[in-house]
C-alpha positions as CSV (number, residue, x, y, z in Angstrom):
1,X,22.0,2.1,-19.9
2,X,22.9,-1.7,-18.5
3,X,22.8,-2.6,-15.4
4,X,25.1,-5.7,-13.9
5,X,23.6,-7.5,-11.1
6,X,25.5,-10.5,-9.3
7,X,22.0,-11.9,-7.7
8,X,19.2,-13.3,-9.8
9,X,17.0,-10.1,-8.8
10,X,17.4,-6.0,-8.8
11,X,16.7,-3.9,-5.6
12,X,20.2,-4.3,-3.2
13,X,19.5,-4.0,0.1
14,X,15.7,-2.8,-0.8
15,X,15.4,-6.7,-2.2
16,X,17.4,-9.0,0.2
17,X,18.0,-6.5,3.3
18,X,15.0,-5.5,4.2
19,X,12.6,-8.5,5.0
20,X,9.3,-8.3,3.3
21,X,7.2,-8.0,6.4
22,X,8.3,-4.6,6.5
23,X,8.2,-3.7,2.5
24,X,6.9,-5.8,0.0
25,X,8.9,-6.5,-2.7
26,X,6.5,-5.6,-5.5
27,X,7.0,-2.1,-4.6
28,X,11.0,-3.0,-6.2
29,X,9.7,-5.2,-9.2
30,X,7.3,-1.8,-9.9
31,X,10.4,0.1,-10.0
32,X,12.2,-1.8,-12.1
33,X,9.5,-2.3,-14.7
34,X,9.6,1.6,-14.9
35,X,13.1,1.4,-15.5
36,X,13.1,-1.3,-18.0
37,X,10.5,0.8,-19.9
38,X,12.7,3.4,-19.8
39,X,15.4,1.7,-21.6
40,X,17.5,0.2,-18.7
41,X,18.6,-3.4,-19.8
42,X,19.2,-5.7,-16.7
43,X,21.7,-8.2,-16.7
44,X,21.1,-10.3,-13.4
45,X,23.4,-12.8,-12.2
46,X,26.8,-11.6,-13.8
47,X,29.7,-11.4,-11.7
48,X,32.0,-8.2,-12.6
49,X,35.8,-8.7,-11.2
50,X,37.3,-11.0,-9.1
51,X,35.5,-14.4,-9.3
52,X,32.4,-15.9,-10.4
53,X,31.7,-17.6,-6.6
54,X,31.4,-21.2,-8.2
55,X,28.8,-20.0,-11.1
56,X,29.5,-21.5,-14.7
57,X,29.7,-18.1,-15.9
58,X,33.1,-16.2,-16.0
59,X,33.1,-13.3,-14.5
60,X,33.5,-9.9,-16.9
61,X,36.7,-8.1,-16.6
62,X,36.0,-4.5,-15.9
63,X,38.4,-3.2,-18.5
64,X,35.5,-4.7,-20.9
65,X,33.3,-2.6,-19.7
66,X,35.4,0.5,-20.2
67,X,36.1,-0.3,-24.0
68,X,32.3,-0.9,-24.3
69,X,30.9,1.7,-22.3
70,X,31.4,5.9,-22.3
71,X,31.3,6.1,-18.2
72,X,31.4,3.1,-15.2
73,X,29.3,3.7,-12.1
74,X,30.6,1.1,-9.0
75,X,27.2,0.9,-7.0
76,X,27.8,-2.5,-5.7
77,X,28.5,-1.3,-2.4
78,X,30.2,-3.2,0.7
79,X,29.5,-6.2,2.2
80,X,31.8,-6.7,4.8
81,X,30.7,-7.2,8.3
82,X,31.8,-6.0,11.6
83,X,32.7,-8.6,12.9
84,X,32.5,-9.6,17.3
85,X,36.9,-11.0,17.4
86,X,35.9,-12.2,21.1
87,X,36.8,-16.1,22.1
88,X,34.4,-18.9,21.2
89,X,33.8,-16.7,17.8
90,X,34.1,-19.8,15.5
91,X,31.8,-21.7,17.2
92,X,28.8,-23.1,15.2
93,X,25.2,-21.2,15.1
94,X,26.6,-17.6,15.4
95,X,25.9,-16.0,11.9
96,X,25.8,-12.6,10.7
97,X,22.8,-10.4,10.1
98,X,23.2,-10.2,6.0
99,X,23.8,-14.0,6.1
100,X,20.2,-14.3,7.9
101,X,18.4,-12.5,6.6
102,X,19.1,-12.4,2.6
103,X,18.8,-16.0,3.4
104,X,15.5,-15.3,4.2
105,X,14.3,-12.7,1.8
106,X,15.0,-15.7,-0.9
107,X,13.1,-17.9,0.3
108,X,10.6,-16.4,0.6
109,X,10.8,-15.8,-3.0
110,X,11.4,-19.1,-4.1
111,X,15.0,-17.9,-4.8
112,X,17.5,-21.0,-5.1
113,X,19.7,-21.0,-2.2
114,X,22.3,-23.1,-3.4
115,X,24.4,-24.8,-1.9
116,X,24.3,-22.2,2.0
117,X,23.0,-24.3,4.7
118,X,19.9,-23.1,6.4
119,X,20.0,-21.0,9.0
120,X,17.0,-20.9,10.6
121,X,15.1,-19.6,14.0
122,X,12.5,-22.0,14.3
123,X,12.2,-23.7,18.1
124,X,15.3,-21.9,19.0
125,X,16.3,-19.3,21.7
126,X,17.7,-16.3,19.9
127,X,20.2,-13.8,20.7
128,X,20.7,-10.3,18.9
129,X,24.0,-8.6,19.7
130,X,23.4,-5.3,18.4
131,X,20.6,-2.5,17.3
132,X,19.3,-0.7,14.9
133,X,17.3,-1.3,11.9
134,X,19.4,-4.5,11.2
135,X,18.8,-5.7,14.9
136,X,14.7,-5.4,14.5
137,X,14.7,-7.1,11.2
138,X,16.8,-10.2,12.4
139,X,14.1,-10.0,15.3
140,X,10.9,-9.7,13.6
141,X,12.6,-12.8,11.2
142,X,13.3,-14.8,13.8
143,X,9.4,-15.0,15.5
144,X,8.4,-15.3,12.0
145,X,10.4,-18.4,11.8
146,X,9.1,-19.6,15.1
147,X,11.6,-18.6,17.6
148,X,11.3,-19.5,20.9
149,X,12.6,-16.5,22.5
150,X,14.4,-13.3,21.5
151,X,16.6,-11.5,23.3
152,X,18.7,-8.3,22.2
153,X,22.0,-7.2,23.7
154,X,23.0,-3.4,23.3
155,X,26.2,-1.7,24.1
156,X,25.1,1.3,24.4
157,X,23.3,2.5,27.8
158,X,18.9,2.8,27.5
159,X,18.0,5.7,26.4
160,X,15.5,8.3,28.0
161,X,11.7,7.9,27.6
162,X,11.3,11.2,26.1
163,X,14.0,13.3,24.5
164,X,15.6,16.6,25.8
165,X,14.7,19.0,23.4
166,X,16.5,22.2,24.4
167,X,19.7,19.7,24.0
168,X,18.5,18.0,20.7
169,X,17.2,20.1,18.1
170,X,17.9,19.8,15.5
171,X,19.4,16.6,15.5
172,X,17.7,13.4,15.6
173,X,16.3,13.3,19.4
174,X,17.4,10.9,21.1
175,X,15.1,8.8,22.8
176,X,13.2,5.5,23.6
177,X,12.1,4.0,20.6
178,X,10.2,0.4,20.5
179,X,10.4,-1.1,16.2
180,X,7.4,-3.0,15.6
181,X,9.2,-6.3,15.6
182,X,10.9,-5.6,19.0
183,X,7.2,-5.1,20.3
184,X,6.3,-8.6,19.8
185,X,8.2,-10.2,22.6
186,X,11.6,-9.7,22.3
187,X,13.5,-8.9,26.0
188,X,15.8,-5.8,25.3
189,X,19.2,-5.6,27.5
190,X,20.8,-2.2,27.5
191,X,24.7,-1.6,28.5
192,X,25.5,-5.0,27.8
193,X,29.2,-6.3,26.1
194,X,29.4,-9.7,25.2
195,X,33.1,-11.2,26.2
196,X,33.4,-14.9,25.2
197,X,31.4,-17.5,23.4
198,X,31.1,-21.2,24.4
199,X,29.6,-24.5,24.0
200,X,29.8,-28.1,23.6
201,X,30.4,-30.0,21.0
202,X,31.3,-27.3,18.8
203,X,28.0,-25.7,18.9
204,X,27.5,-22.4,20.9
205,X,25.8,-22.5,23.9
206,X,25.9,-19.6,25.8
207,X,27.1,-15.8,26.0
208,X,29.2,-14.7,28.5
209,X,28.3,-10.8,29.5
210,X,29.6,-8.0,31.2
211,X,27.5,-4.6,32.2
212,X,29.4,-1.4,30.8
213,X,29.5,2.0,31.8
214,X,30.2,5.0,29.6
215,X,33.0,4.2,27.7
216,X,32.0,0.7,27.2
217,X,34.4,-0.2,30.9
218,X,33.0,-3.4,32.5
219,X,30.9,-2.5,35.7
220,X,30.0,-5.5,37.2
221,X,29.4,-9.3,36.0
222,X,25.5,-9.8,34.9
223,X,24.1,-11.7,37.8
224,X,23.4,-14.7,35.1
225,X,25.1,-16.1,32.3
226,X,22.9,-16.0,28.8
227,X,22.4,-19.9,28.8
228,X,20.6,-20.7,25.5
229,X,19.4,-24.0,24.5
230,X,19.5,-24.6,20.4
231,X,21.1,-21.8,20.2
232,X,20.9,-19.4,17.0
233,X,23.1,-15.8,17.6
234,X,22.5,-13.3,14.9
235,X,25.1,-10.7,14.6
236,X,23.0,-7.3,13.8
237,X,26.0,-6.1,11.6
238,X,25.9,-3.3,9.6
239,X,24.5,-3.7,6.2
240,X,27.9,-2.4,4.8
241,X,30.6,0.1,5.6
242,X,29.5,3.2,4.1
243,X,32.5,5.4,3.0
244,X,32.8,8.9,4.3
245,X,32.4,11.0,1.4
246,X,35.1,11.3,-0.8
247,X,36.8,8.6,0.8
248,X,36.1,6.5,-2.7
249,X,39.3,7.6,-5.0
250,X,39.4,6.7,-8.5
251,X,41.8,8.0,-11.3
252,X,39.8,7.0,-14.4
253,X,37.8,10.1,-14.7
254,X,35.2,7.3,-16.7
255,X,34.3,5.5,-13.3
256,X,31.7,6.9,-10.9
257,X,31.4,5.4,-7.4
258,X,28.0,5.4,-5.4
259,X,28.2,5.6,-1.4
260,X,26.3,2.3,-1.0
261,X,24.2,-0.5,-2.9
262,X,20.9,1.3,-2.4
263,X,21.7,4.1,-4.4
264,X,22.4,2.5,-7.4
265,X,18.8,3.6,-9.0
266,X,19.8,7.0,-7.8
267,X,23.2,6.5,-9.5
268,X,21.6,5.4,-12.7
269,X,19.1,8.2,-13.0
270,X,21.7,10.9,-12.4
271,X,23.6,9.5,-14.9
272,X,21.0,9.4,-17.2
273,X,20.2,12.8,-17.1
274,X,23.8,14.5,-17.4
């Protein structure tokens, strides 16, 4: 069993998505010993299709593979972003979440950057269009950096202080929820669609908002413009696109395709044991 890893490091999303004030990343190195004991080689830092990103190594056509190996299993997952197509967009210091905080998650393990530019939170005010897991993570990362402020826009409207539960069960309840990182200071805005981007000198400055009603339908203008000084906007994105199952069609009945990067150990231990 190989494994063929683009980044000098295993884990996915476990290793440079999650920031390590929430899991540790010995807790992936133990995994990955066990695995090497068990007779999975790593190969990190090999590129598989298209190109090698500016590496001296070429990257391995995957018809090699197929001649060298008895079955393929695509676990690299997505990496495209959702992106915000509003004006003002390409202005400087607007960055997505999995440019942040990989970023991050490197240095703090003395990972070589490169040649990325630093993005970095520290004596900035910070905005955070979005929720979710991604959305607390780019928070917690950004006081960690020394942020000056955090602020985090949602689209969608507050939700209750305590969940209905004749109306929920069994699905997930929906309710008020505060992530550890948002309770260290960060000012949460709910109903909130950003419209436009601007600044000066090429260098965002401030967000121009609307309050939305169900539907996402502008209500009324926010009584003040978002006005941030060394600014630094992190786009909580979504990790990656995960297919709907099924969606994933291949015709070599040797290649296997997992739903998204974190499964890959999954993906390799099933396909160790059939």
């Amino acid at each position: 069993m190989h494994l063929f890893e683009r980044w000098a490091k295993a884990g996915g999303l476990l290793r440079y998505g999650i920031p390590d004030f929430k899991m540790e990343k010995h807790h992936v190195d133990r995994r990955v010993a066990q695995m090497e004991a068990e007779g999975v080689t790593f190969h990190y830092g090999v590129h598989v299709g298209g190109n090698s990103q500016g590496t001296d190594q070429a990257a391995i056509d995957p018809r090699e593979l197929l001649n060298q190996y008895d079955a393929l299993a695509l676990t690299g997952g997505a990496e495209a972003p959702r992106d915000l197509p509003i004006p003002g967009r390409d202005l400087d210091g607007i960055h997505f979440a999995m440019d942040f905080l990989p970023q991050q998650n490197r240095r703090v393990s003395n990972e070589p950057l490169g040649d990325a530019p630093d993005i970095l939170a520290g004596g900035k005010h910070v905005v955070v269009i979005g929720g979710g897991d991604t959305g607390s993570d780019c928070i917690g990362t950004s006081f960690r950096q020394g942020a000056l402020s955090v602020t985090q826009l949602e689209i969608m409207p507050a939700p209750p202080e305590r969940e209905n539960k004749g109306l929920t069960w069994p699905n997930w309840p929906l309710k008020m929820r505060t992530s550890s990182s948002q309770a260290e200071g960060a000012k949460r805005e709910y109903a909130v669609l950003t419209e436009k981007f601007s600044g000066d000198d090429g260098k965002v400055a401030k967000l121009h908002c609307v309050q939305v009603a169900r539907g996402f339908f502008p209500v009324v203008l926010i009584d003040q413009i978002v006005e941030i000084r060394n600014l630094v906007v992190d786009r909580a994105a979504r990790r990656a696109r995960r297919h709907r199952a099924g969606a994933v069609a291949i015709g070599n009945p040797a290649i296997h395709a997992a739903r998204c990067c974190w499964q890959w150990v999954l993906c390799i231990r099933c396909m160790r044991d059939c």
